[in-house]
N, C-alpha and C positions, 0 to 999 in steps of 0.2 A: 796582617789580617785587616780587613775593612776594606782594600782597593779596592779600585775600579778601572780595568787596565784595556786599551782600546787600541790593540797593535795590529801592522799590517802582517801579514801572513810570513812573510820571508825573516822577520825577528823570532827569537827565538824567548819566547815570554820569562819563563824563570830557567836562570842559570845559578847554579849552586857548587861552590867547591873551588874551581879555580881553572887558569888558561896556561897553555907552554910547556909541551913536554920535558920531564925532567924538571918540572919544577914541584912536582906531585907535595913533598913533606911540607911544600909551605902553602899550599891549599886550603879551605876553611872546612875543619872538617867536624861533625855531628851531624844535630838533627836542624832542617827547616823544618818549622813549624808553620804550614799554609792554607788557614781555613778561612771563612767567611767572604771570601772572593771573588769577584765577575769581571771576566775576564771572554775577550772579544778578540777573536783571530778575524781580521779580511780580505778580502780577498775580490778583486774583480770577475764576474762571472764571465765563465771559459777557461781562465789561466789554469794551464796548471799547473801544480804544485803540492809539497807537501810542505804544512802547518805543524809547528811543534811546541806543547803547551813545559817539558820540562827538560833540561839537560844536567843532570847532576854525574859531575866528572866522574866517580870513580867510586866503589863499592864503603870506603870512607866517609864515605856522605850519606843518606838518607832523609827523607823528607816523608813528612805525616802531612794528609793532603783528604782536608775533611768538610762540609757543609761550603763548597762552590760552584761557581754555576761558571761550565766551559763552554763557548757557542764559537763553531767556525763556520763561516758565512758559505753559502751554496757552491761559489765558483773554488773551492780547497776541492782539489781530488784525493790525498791524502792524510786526513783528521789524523795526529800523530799523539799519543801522552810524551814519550821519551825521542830523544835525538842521541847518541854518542857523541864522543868525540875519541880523539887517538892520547892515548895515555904510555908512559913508559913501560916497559917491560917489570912484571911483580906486581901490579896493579888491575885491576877489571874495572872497564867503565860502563857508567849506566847507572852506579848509584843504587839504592833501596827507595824504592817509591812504594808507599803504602795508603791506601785511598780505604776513607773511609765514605761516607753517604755525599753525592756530589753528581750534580745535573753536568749534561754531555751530550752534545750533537750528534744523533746516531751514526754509526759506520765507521766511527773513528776506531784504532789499534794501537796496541802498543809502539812500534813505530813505523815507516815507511815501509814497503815493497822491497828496499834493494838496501836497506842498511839497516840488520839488528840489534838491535841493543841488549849489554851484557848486562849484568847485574842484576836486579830480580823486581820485580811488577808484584805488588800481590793486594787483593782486595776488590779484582775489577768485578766482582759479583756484587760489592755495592755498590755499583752507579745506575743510576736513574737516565734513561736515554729517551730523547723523542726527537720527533723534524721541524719540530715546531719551538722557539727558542722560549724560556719560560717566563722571560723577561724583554720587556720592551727594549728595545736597540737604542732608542735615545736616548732615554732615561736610565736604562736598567732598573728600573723597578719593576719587581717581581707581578705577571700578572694573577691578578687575583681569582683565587682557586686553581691559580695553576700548579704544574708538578712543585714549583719553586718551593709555595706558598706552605708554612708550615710543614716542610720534607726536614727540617735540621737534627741531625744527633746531637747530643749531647757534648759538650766539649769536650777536650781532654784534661784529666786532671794535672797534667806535665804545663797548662796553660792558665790555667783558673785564674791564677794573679792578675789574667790577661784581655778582662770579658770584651766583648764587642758592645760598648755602650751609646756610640757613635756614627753618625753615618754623614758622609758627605752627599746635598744636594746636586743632582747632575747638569739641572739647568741653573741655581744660583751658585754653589760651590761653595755654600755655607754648610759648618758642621752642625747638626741638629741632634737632638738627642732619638735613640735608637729604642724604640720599645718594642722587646720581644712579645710581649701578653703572656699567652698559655703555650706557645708555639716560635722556634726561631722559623725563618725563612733561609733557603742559600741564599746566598751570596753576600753581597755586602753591601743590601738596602733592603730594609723592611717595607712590606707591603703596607 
């Protein structure tokens, strides 16, 4: 919780669970817990390609995925949430991804055109979608009155021990103290 992750398109942002067929039992397997986050796919305009914000190997794994801001830059042809991968036989990949309230670059899908992913999507009825990115690209802070600003659910109680009181500076990269008020923001910088 709290990143600030600013990857080029062709990396694959969160990998969960584990690599190397037949190595599935020794995978890491429960829940990622992945809220308060902003998180930047890029991309040179033209290219194209598909952008993938999750890969969780295999129906073993799942991931709670609440109060973050996804933005893939104009030249992504394919805005992706999940990627596959090839897993042994007895196992289903793709993971459980469960999205609760979370900003998202419109047109994105579960995953690319020509490879789907097993394992189950559920919750994309709360994302908050626009063209326009909710947060400044340099900084990432959240711009004010935008969708960002004050859109946060609640946390989960599986995290409470865990609050977001922190936030790193973009331009000095000092941690500062995080003041929610009356309202969180996504991602993982308060307006």
């Amino acid at each position: 919780y709290g990143n600030q992750l600013v990857l080029p398109s062709s990396a694959i942002a969160i990998h969960y669970g584990g690599d190397h067929v037949g190595s599935e039992p020794q995978y890491r397997k429960g829940t990622l817990y992945f809220y308060n986050n902003t998180v930047r796919l890029q991309q040179p305009q033209g290219t194209v390609n598909g952008a993938y914000l999750f890969r969780l190997s295999t129906t073993d794994e799942t991931a709670q995925v609440w109060n973050n801001v996804f933005t893939f830059d104009p030249g992504i042809t394919y805005p992706a949430m999940r990627i596959t991968q090839e897993v042994a036989a007895g196992y289903t990949a793709g993971g459980i991804l469960n999205l609760g309230v979370n900003w998202i670059t419109a047109g994105w899908a579960d995953s690319d055109p020509w490879h789907p992913v097993p394992g189950q999507l559920k919750g994309s009825q709360n994302m908050i979608t626009g063209t326009t990115p909710p947060v400044d690209l340099t900084t990432l802070v959240p711009v004010a009155n935008g969708p960002a600003a004050g859109s946060a659910q609640a946390q989960l109680p599986q995290v409470a021990a865990y609050p977001v009181n922190y936030q790193i500076d973009a331009v000095t990269n000092i941690p500062s103290p995080r003041t929610n008020g009356s309202s969180m923001d996504l991602g993982a910088v308060q307006h």
